[in-house]
N, C-alpha and C positions, 0 to 999 in steps of 0.2 A: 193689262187691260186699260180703255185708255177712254175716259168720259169728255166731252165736248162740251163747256158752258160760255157762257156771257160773263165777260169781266166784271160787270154791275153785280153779277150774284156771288162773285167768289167771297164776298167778307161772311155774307149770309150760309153759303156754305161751309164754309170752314168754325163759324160756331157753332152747325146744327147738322151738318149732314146733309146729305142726300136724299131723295124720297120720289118717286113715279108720282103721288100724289100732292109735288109742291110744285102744282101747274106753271106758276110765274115760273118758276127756276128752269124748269124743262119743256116747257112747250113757250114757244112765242110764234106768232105767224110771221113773224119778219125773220125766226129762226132756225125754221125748220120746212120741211116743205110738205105743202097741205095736201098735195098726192097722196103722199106715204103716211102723211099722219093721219088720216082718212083710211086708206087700207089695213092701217093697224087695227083701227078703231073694230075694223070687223072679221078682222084676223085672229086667232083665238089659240092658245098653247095650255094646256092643262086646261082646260076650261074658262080660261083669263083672258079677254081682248087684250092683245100687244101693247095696244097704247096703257097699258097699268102696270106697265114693267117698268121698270127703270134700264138703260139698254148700256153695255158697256160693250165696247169694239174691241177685238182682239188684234186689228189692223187698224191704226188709224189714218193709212192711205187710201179709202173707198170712196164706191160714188157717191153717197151722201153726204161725206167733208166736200166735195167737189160741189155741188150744190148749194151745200152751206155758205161754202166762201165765193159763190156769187152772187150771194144773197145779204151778206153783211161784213165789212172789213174784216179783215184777217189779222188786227191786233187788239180788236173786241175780242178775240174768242181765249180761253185756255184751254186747252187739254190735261186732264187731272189721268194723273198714271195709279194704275191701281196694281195692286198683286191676287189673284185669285187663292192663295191657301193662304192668306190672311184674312181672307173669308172665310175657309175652312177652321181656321184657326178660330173663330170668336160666333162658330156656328151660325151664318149666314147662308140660308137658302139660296140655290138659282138654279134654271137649265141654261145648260152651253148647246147652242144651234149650229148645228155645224156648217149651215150654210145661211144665205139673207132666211130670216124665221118668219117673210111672207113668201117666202117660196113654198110650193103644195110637199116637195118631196125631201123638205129638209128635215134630218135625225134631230134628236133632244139626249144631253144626255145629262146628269143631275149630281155628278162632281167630278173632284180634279182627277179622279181616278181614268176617267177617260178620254185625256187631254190627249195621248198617243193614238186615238182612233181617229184625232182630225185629221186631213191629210193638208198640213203645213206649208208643202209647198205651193201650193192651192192658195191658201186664205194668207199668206205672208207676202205678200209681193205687192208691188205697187199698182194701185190702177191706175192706166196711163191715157184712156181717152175715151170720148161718148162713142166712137165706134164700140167698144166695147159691149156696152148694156145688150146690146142683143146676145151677149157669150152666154154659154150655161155656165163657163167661170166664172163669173165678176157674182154668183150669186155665193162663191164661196168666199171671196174679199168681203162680205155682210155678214159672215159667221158675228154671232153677239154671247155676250152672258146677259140672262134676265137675271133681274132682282125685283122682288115685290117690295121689302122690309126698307127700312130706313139704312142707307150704310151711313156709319158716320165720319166725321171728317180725320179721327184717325188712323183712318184708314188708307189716306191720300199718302202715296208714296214721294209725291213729287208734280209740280206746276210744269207747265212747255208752254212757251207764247211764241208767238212768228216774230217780232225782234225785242232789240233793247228796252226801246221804250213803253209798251207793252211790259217786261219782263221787271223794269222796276215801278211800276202801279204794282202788280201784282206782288213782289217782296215787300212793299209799303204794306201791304191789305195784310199780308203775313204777317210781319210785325206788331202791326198794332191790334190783330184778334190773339200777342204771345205765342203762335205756332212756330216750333221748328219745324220748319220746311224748305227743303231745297225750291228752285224756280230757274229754270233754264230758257233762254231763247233758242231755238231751233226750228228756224224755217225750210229745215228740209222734212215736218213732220204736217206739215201746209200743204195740201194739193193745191195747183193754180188756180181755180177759178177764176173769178172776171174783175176780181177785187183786189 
């Protein structure tokens, strides 16, 4: 699973965790896009508005990274890799969506047990352009895991930046909060946008 943050938060994250309700960390208007984060707001899953979830991507080729990164440089951002049964592992609630969780017809389902009823090759694959958005596919490239609860930071399997220099700020910020933590450059996990 793969979380999208701003480089300024990754020290704060990593001493404290994750949280839907640490607004700085996860919402910024210059980082997200106010469409969707408006549609959340009145979107609702269990009885919870979307926007109180904390959202983790099971692809992080979708149109929303596309959006992102043409809305803020692409070596501000990390991508934190997560493992879904090291949630199970340390009993962390979520629903997995199996497709974008503001679509009206997408499933919920409430652990790892039913990770075999996604249909993979669906929500695995690259989105490759805004032709798309009108697909009834690209709503399964938005499959998410919610979380209400705090996850904490070790839980982070692993840092991804779009290149080097990005990738050592961020082994810096590792360091000096004492985390072992791998941190890779990999900008083939970057959709293009405009930046």
């Amino acid at each position: 699973m793969w979380r999208f943050v701003h480089i300024d938060h990754l020290e704060n994250i990593l001493k404290h965790g994750i949280h839907a309700q640490d607004k700085d960390v996860c919402y910024m208007s210059s980082f997200c896009n106010d469409q969707i984060y408006n549609m959340r707001s009145v979107s609702f899953c269990n009885g919870v508005a979307l926007n109180n979830y904390l959202s983790f991507y099971l692809n992080p080729l979708h149109p929303q990274s596309d959006s992102l990164f043409s809305r803020i440089p692409k070596d501000s951002i990390c991508i934190l890799a997560y493992n879904i049964f090291d949630f199970d592992a340390i009993g962390i609630k979520y629903l997995i969506s199996e497709r974008s969780p503001t679509f009206f017809f997408s499933n919920y389902y409430f652990d790892s047990s039913c990770l075999t009823q996604l249909e993979w090759n669906r929500l695995s694959r690259k989105y490759e352009s805004v032709n798309e958005l009108d697909s009834f596919d690209v709503e399964y490239l938005q499959s998410e895991v919610l979380v209400l609860e705090r996850v904490p930071p070790t839980l982070i399997n692993g840092i991804v930046t779009f290149n080097q220099q990005a990738n050592d700020i961020a082994t810096s910020i590792i360091n000096n909060v004492g985390m072992s933590l791998d941190s890779h450059a990999k900008s083939q996990l970057f959709l293009k946008g405009s930046l």
